[in-house]
C-alpha positions, -999 to +999 in steps of 0.1 A: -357-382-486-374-389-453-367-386-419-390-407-395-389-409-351-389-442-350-384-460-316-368-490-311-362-524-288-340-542-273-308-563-287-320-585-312-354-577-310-372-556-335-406-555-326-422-515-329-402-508-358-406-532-387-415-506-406-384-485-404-367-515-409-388-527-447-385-489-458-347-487-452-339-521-467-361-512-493-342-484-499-310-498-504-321-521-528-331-494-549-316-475-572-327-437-559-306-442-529-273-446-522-272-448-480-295-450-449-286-427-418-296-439-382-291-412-358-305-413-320-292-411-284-270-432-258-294-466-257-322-453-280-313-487-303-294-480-335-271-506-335-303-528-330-322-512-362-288-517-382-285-547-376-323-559-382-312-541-414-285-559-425-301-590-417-335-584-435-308-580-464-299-613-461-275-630-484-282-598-510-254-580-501-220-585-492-215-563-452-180-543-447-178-531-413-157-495-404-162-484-369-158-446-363-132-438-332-130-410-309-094-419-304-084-418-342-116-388-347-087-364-354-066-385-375-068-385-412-082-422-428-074-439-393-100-454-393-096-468-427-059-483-415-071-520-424-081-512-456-052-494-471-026-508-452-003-515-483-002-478-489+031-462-489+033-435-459+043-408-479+010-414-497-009-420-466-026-384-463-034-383-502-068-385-509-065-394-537-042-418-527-061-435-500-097-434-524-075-452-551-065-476-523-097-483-507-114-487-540-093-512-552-098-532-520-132-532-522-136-543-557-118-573-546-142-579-519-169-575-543-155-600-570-151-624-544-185-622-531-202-617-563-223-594-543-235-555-542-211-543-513-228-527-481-205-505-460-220-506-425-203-474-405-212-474-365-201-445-344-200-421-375-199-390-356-160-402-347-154-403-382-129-378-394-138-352-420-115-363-447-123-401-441-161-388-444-158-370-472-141-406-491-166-429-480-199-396-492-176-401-527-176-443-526-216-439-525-221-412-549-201-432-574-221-465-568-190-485-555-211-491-524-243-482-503-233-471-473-258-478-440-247-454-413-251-449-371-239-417-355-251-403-322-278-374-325-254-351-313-229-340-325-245-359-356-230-368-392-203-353-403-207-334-434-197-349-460-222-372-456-249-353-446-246-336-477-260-366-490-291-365-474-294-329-482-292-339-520-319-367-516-299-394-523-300-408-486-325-420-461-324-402-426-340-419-395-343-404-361-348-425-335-368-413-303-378-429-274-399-454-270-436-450-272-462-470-249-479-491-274-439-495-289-432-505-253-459-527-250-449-543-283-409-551-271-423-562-234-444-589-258-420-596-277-398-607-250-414-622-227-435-642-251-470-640-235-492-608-229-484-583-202-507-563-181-512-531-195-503-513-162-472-536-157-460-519-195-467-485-185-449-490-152-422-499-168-423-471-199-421-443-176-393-456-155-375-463-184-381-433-200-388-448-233-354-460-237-351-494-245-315-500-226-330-492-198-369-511-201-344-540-209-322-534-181-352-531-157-370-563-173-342-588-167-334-576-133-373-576-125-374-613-138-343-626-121-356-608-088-393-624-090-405-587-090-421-596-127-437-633-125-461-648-150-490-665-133-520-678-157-502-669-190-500-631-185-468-609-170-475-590-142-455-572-109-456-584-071-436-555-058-422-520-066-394-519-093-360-525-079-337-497-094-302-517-083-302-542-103-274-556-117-284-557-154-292-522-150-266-507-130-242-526-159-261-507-183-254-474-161-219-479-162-212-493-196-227-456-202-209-440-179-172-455-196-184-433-229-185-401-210-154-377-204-142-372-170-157-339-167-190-352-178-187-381-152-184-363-126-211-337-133-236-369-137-225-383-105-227-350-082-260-344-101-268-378-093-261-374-057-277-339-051-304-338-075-327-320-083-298-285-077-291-255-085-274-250-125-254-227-111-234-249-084-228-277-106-217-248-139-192-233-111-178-267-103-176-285-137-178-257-161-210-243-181-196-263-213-199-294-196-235-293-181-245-275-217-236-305-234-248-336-210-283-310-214-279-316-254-272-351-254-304-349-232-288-372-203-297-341-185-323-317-180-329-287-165-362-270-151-381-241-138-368-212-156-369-185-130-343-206-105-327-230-130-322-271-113-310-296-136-314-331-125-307-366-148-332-372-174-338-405-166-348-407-126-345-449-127-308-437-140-295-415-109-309-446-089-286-471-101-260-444-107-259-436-073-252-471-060-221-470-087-204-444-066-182-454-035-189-437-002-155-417+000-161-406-038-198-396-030-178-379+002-151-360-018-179-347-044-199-336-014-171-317-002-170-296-036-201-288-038-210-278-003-186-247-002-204-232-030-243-238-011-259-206+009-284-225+020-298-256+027-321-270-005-354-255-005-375-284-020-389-311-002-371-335-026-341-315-023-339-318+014-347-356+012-319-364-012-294-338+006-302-356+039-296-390+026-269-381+010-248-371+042-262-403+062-245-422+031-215-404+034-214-407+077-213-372+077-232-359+111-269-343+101-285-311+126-315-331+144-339-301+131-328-309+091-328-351+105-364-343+120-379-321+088-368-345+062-385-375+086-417-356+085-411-350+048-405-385+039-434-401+057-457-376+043-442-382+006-443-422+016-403-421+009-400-449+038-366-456+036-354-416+043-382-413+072-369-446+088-329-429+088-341-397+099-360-403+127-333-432+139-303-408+130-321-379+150-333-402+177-295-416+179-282-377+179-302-368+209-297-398+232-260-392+224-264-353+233 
């Protein structure tokens, strides 16, 4: 039984994690083991290690693919639909049933193939219980090995954790990325060495998640931001956080989140870093405690809770996903619930901005703080818009 924080790369790339990738291969071949478990975050790679996985397999094994559902999550065997499809539908909620169904399926597959059978399950936290608790029985009973994704939280379900619990499964946790991991994927991709301050410039906007150092490598390369001169990688100007390989990672995100959670990541987004408390009374406490869990947000300073996104390179693209009269209508239901303007010299600047975005008319004393602010904290672009906005404001007074 082991559990390892392994990080992980890009799509098709495996570099920083070969050895998660021999130990869990390893560990299906064997005998002691009947399943590996790959749990991480939104973009932390498991699809990626899974599929280095399967491959290192090879031709060993014959793959059957189930793909957990958050649409058929509370529907008995749904997801098994293709499988026992002959089934009568009086029979369809029998477990016994449906295992006697499914089994005989798959040792068809397996005569066919002449292989050991390999049932690869993504999205595993979608499964539902009793569709779980079959597949935990398929791999107890050595009718398959079972190689499983699920998202961190909520996790597996538990039937099959139970199997881990027992020692009969491998568990891996991915985490982000580390720098030398991060230095290993940028090599890997680009093909050449990379200036060790061009890796680390990259990490930490990227957080360590390799959807996002992806995201921000392609759009730097298509930009000319990230040039190779003389065989080594290296950048000619400050990371653009709008690109469009990036902001299509943002919002590929964004599609997995509930409405509720949408809209707290996009007024968080827009007003970050503020107050818990205003975005709890607007969305709901449920909703902010669970984007804080899935750690796509954080929150800080314990005294006078402010949550802001984890990922700072992710409210930047975010923020150029949302429409002026949607950034406009969440301004106007969060501003009600303010006493005050933000305190923070961040706070100010990204409030400021925010209402030149939306064309909504800024006091020249707020216009002429947040100028001073900006030039002082080299934020260029908000000094430049204050000190026009406020010059504008006064010749039109």
């Amino acid at each position: 039984m082991a559990s390892s924080n392994a990080g992980d790369s890009s799509s098709g790339c495996v570099t920083g994690r070969k050895d998660e990738v021999s130990s869990a291969a390893t560990a299906l071949q064997g005998g002691s083991h009947v399943g590996v478990f790959v749990l991480g975050d939104s973009g932390i790679g498991k699809s990626t290690l899974i599929e280095a996985i399967v491959s290192s397999l090879g031709p060993e094994i014959s793959p059957i693919r189930i793909h957990g559902s958050p649409a058929l999550a509370k529907v008995p065997y749904g997801v098994l639909g293709p499988f026992i499809v002959g089934l009568p539908v009086q029979e369809a909620t029998s477990q016994l049933a449906v295992l006697r169904t499914l089994w005989a399926r798959l040792e068809e597959e397996k005569r066919a193939a002449q292989k050991p059978l390999l049932l690869i399950v993504d999205d595993a936290h979608d499964l539902d219980e009793p569709t779980a608790g079959i597949l935990a029985e398929l791999a107890a009973a050595g009718w398959a090995k079972l190689l499983v994704g699920a998202a961190a939280r909520p996790g597996l379900p538990e039937p099959l954790l139970q199997l881990w619990f027992e020692g009969i499964a491998e568990r891996y946790d991915l985490r982000p990325l580390t720098l030398p991991q991060a230095t290993e994927m940028l090599e890997g991709r680009l093909g050449s060495q990379v200036l060790p301050n061009v890796a680390e410039v990259l990490w930490e906007a990227s957080g360590g998640n390799p959807l996002l150092l992806i995201g921000l490598i392609d759009d730097a390369r298509s930009e000319g931001t990230l040039l190779q001169r003389n065989g080594v990688w290296l950048l000619t100007r400050h990371l653009n956080s709008h690109g469009q390989r990036l902001s299509d990672v943002v919002r590929r995100q964004m599609l997995r989140r509930t409405p509720a959670e949408r809209q707290a990541l996009n007024l968080i987004a827009l007003a970050e870093p503020v107050a818990r408390e205003l975005i709890d009374a607007v969305v709901g406490e449920n909703v902010v405690a669970a984007l804080i869990e899935l750690e796509l947000v954080r929150a800080t300073d314990p005294d006078r809770p402010e949550v802001r996104l984890w990922h700072g390179i992710y409210g930047d693209a975010l923020r150029t996903l949302i429409s002026p009269a949607r950034s406009l209508q969440l301004r106007q239901s969060l501003l009600p619930l303010m006493d005050s303007e933000p305190t923070s010299d961040e706070g100010l600047l990204r409030h400021v901005s925010w209402s030149l975005d939306c064309g909504v008319a800024v006091e020249d004393r707020q216009l002429l703080r947040a100028a001073g602010v900006g030039s002082r904290l080299r934020e260029d672009d908000v000094a430049r818009r204050g000190r026009g906005s406020g010059a504008g404001s006064r010749a039109a007074d």
